[in-house]
N, C-alpha and C positions, 0 to 999 in steps of 0.2 A: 657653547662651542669651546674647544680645548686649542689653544693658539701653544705654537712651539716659544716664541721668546715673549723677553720684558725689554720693554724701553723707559726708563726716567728720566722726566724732564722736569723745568719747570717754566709758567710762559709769564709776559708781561701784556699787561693791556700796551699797545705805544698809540693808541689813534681811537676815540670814542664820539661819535655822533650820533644823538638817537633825535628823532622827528615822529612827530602825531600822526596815527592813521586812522581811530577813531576814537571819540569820546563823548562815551553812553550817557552820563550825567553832566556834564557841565561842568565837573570841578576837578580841581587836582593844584600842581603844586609846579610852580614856575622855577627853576634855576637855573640862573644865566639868563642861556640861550633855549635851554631844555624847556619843556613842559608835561610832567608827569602827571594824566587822568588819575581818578581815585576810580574807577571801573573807563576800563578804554584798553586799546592796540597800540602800542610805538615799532617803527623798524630803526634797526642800530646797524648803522656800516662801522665794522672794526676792525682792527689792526692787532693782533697779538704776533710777541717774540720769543720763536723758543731758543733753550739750553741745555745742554745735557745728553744725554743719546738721542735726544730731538734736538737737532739742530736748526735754524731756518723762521720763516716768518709766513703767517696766514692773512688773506684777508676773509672777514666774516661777515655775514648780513644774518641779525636775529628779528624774528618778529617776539614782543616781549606784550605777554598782558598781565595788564593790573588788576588788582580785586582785593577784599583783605584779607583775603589768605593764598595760604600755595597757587599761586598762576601759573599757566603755562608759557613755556618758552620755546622756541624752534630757531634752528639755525642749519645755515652750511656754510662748512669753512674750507676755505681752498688753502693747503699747505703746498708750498714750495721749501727745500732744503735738503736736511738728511736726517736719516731715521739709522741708527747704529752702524754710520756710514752707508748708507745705501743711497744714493742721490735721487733725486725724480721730484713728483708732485701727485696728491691726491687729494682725495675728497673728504669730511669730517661731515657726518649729521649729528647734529646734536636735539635729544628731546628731553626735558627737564622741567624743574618750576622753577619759583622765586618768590621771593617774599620782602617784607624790606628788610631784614638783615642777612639774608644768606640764598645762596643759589648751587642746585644741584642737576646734574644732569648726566645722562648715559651717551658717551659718543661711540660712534661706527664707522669703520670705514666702508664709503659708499663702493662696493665691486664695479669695476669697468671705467674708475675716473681717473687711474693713475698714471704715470709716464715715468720714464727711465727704471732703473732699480724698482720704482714702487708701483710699477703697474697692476703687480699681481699681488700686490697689500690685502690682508686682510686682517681685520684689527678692532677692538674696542678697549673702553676705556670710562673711566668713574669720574663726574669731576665732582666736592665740595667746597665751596667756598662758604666763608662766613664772616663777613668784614672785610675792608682795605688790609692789604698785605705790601709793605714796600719793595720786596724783594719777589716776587710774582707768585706763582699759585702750583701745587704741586700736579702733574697727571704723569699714571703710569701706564705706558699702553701695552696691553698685550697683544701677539699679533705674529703673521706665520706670513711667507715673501712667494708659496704656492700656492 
């Protein structure tokens, strides 16, 4: 689909908790508090901050699975703020993998979740990540406001 603008931003993780939802074998890899399966399920409630022509703060819940290679990941993330000034709040689906050094994923915006300015969003967007970044993570969303 051919979207009339661009937004650039870039977000910050600010809040990360992930917890076990199933684990197939028995084994995996304790940190902290965390416990990451070597084949299993976790769900992550999170907090990212954008900047940029995204303005504003999401919270996210991912289902993440493990394996040793490309996993699949799912999310929705609820943004509230402002999208090239436009105020409201919507919905972000994210479907992607992961692996242990890097995580990629396609988001959309869900039709029918938005409010104010961005009820009538429609939108996606690339993400790669590939390592810890101090300064947060680039996305650039394309996207049309009819």
């Amino acid at each position: 689909m051919s979207y009339q603008h661009k937004a650039a931003a870039r977000f910050s993780v600010s809040a990360w908790s992930e917890h076990l939802v199933v684990d197939i074998d028995g084994e995996g890899t304790q940190a902290g508090d965390a416990y990451y399966p070597n084949r299993g399920i976790t769900r992550a409630e999170v907090r990212y901050t954008y900047s940029g022509d995204i303005e504003g703060t999401s919270t996210l819940t991912y289902l993440i699975a493990y394996k040793s290679d490309a996993a699949p990941v799912l999310c929705f993330e609820h943004f509230e703020g402002s999208i090239a000034g436009h105020e409201g709040s919507c919905v972000f689906q994210h479907v992607g993998t992961q692996d242990k050094s890097s995580v990629s994923a396609h988001l959309q915006v869900v039709p029918g979740m938005g409010t104010g300015d961005l009820e009538e969003l429609r939108g996606e967007a690339e993400i790669a990540i590939a390592g810890h970044a101090d300064n947060g993570y680039e996305l650039n969303l394309a996207y049309s406001l009819s």
